[in-house]
C-alpha positions as CSV (number, residue, x, y, z in Angstrom):
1,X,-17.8,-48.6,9.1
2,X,-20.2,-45.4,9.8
3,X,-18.9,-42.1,9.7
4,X,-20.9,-41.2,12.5
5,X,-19.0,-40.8,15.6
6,X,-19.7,-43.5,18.2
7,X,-20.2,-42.3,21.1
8,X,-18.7,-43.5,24.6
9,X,-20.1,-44.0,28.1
10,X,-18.7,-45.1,31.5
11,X,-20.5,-47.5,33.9
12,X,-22.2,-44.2,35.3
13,X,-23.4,-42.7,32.4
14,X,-21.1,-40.3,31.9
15,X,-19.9,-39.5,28.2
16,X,-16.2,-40.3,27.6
17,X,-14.3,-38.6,24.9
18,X,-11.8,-41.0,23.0
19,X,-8.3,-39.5,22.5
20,X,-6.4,-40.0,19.3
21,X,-3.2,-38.3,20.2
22,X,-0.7,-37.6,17.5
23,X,1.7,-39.0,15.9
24,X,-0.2,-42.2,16.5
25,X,-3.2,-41.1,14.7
26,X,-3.6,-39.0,11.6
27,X,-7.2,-37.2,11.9
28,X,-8.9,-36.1,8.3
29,X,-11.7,-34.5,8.8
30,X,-13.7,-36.4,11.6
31,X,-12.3,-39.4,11.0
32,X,-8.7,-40.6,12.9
33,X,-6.3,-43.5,11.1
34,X,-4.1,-45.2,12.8
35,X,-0.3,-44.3,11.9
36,X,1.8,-46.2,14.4
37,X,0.6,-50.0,16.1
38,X,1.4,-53.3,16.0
39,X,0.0,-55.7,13.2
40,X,-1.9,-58.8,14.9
41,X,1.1,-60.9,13.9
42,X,3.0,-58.8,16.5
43,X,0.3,-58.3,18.9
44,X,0.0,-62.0,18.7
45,X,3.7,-62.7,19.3
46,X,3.6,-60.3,22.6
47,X,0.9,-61.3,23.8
48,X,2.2,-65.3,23.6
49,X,5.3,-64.5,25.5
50,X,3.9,-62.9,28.3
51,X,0.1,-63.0,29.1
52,X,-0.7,-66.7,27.4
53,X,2.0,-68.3,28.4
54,X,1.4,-67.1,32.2
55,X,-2.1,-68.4,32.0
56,X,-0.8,-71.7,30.9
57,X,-2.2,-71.3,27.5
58,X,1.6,-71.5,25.2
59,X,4.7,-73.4,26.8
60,X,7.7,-70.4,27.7
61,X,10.7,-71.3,25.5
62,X,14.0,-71.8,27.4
63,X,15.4,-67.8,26.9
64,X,11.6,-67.0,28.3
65,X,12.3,-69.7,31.1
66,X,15.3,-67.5,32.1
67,X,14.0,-64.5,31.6
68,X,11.0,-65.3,34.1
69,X,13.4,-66.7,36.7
70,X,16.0,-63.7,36.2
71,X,13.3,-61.2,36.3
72,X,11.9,-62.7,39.9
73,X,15.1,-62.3,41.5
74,X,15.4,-60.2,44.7
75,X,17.2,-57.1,44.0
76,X,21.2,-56.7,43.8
77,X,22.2,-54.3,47.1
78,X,24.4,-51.8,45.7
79,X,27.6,-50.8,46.9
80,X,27.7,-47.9,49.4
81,X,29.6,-44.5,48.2
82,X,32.2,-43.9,51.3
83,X,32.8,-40.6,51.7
84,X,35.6,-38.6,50.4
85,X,38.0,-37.0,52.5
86,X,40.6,-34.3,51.4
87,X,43.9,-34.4,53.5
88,X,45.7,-31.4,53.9
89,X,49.5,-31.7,54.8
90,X,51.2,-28.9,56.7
């Protein structure tokens, strides 16, 4: 690892600066380390039960099965609020 910083460009040319916002990075000195992530286990893991197994690549479980076909579902229409109406007596 080089303790230069490496330096960022976009497809125009154009310099990007990397952000290493807090509390997910520590920076000492000019150097940033990571506080908060996933290990690759987890990535992993994530990544299985939604990307890979969409592409075909990992078989969805049964509770995936049902979440996928729960998830795809049209929308519940929610009850309308009537108005409410005071009655005075005389």
């Amino acid at each position: 690892m080089s303790s230069e910083a490496e330096e960022i460009f976009d497809p125009e040319g154009r310099e990007l600066t990397p952000l290493y916002p807090a509390p997910y990075y520590k920076k000492v000195g000019n150097r940033c380390i990571p506080v908060y992530g996933n290990y690759v286990e987890e990535l992993f893991a994530l990544k299985n039960t939604a990307v890979l197994t969409h592409m075909g690549i990992f078989k969805a479980s049964a509770l995936q099965e049902e979440d996928l076909v729960e998830s795809n579902q049209p929308p519940q229409p929610r009850p309308q609020k009537l108005p409410i109406f005071s009655v005075k007596s005389y």
